[in-house]
C-alpha angles and dihedrals in degrees: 000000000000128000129202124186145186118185124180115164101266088047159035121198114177134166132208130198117224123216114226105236094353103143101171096054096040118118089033096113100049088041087060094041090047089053094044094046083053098043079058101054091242099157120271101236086056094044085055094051094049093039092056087039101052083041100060078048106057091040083057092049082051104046104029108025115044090250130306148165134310110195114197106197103178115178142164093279105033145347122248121195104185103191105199132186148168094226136121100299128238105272092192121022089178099061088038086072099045097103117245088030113132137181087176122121125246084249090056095048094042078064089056092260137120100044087147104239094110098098095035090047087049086049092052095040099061143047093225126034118173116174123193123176134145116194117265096012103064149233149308122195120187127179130170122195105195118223109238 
């Protein structure tokens, strides 16, 4: 997992890139977004919604892509993670938020994964949720927590 960053003082953009089917490393980026987040002063009850979020984000770069990108934009009004892959696509965003629908294997789910609330807790976390995705070419999550 690589990082790249940029800081000026207004404002932290980092990215992250996401193992495909790296367990051991999973979790990494939006540990690392929820520290920094934290080393900045941005309140607690918005660092936990874009932990879990990033979180259900990078899990899904992990299980489902092949791997990807996690982008942490933190600025003086809110906060934007933008989670990225190359990976099958979403065939139906609509049934993908629907809580308890999952695409995961019985071998991911053996591991406690793919419980499908990925997608639904994402959705509650944050103010602004947009999905794109086109099958066999891959996703784009983006999510904004504004700062209150």
């Amino acid at each position: 997992m690589s990082e790249s960053e940029s800081e000026t003082s207004e404002r932290i953009v980092r990215t992250f890139e996401v193992a495909g089917m790296d367990f051991v490393n999973a979790g990494h980026a939006s540990s690392q977004i929820k520290h920094m987040l934290q080393q900045i002063g941005v309140d607690s009850g918005i660092v936990r919604r874009v932990a879990i979020a990033s979180y259900e984000a990078e899990m899904n770069c992990v299980i489902h892509a092949g791997g990807g990108r996690i982008t942490l934009d933190a600025g003086a009004d809110s906060v934007e993670i933008v989670a990225e892959d190359n990976g099958p696509g979403i065939p139906d965003i609509e049934q993908a938020m629907v809580p308890g629908f999952s695409t995961a294997s019985d071998e991911i789910r053996e591991m406690g994964f793919g419980a499908g609330m990925g997608l639904p807790n994402m959705k509650s976390c944050s103010d602004v949720l947009e999905i794109k995705s086109e099958p066999g070419v891959g996703t784009k999550v983006r999510m904004v927590f504004y700062k209150r």
